[in-house]
C-alpha positions in Angstrom: -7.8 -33.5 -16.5 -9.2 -29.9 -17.7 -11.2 -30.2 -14.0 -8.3 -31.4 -12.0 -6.2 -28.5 -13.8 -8.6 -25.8 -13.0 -8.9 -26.8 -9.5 -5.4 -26.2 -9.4 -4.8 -23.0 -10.4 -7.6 -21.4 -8.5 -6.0 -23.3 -5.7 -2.6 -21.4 -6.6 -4.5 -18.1 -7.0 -6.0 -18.3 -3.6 -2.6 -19.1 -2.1 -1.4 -16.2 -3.9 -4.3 -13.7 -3.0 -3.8 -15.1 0.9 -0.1 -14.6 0.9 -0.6 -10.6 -0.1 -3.2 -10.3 1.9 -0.8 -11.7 5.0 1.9 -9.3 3.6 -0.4 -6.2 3.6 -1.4 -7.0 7.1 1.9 -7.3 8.3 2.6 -4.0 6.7 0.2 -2.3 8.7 0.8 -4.0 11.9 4.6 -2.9 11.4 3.4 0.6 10.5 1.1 0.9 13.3 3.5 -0.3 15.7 6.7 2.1 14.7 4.0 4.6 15.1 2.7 3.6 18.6 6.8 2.7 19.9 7.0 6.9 18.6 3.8 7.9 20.9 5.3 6.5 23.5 8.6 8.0 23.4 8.0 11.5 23.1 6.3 11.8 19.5 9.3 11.6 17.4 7.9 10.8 14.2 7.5 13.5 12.1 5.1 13.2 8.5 9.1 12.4 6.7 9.5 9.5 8.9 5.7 8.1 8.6 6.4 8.4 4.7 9.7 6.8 4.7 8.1 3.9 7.3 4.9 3.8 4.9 6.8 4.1 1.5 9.3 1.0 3.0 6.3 -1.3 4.1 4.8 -0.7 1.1 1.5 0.8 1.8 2.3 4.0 -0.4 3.7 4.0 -3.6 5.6 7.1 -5.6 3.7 7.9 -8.6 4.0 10.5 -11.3 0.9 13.5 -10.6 -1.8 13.5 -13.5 -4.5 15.4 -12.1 -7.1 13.6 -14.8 -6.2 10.7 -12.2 -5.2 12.2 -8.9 -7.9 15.4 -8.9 -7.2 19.0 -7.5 -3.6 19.1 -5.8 -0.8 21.8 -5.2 1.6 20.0 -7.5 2.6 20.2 -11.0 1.8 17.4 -13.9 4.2 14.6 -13.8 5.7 15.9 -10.4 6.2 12.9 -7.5 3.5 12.5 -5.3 2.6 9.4 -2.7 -0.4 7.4 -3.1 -1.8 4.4 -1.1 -1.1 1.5 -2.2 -3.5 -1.0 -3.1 -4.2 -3.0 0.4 -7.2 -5.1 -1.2 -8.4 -6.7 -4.2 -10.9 -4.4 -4.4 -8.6 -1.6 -4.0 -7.7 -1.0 -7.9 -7.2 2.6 -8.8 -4.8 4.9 -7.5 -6.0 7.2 -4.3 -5.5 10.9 -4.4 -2.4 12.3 -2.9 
């Protein structure tokens, strides 16, 4: 029983780990291809509109400054900055702005 019960919840945590990994993928495909549709027509996409795209598909994330955390930056403790989000497993700490 203990066997059959692990083998099922590392079954479960695969599934979960492939289903963000799918997510994260589709995240950039969408971003990628907003971005390329804007090339195309005339380069429309200013850096608001690739942070609103990013911030929607989830590959940044708003996070409070702390420049123990986030190093050297032009902004003020505690002030809203963007980060990357996490797009692997392996991706665990927050980026720099």
């Amino acid at each position: 029983k203990l066997h059959a019960d692990n083998l099922k919840q590392r079954a479960l945590t695969a599934e979960s780990a492939l289903s963000a990994a799918l997510e994260r993928e589709r995240g950039l495909r969408e971003f990628f291809n907003r971005g390329f549709e804007a090339f195309t027509d005339g380069c429309d996409w200013d850096g608001g509109d690739m942070q609103d795209c990013a911030e929607k598909l989830g590959l940044i994330k708003p996070v409070p400054y702390d420049p123990e955390i986030h190093g050297e930056c032009d902004c003020e403790p505690g002030e809203t900055i963007y980060v990357r989000a996490a797009l692997s497993s392996s991706d665990n700490k927050e980026d720099k702005p």
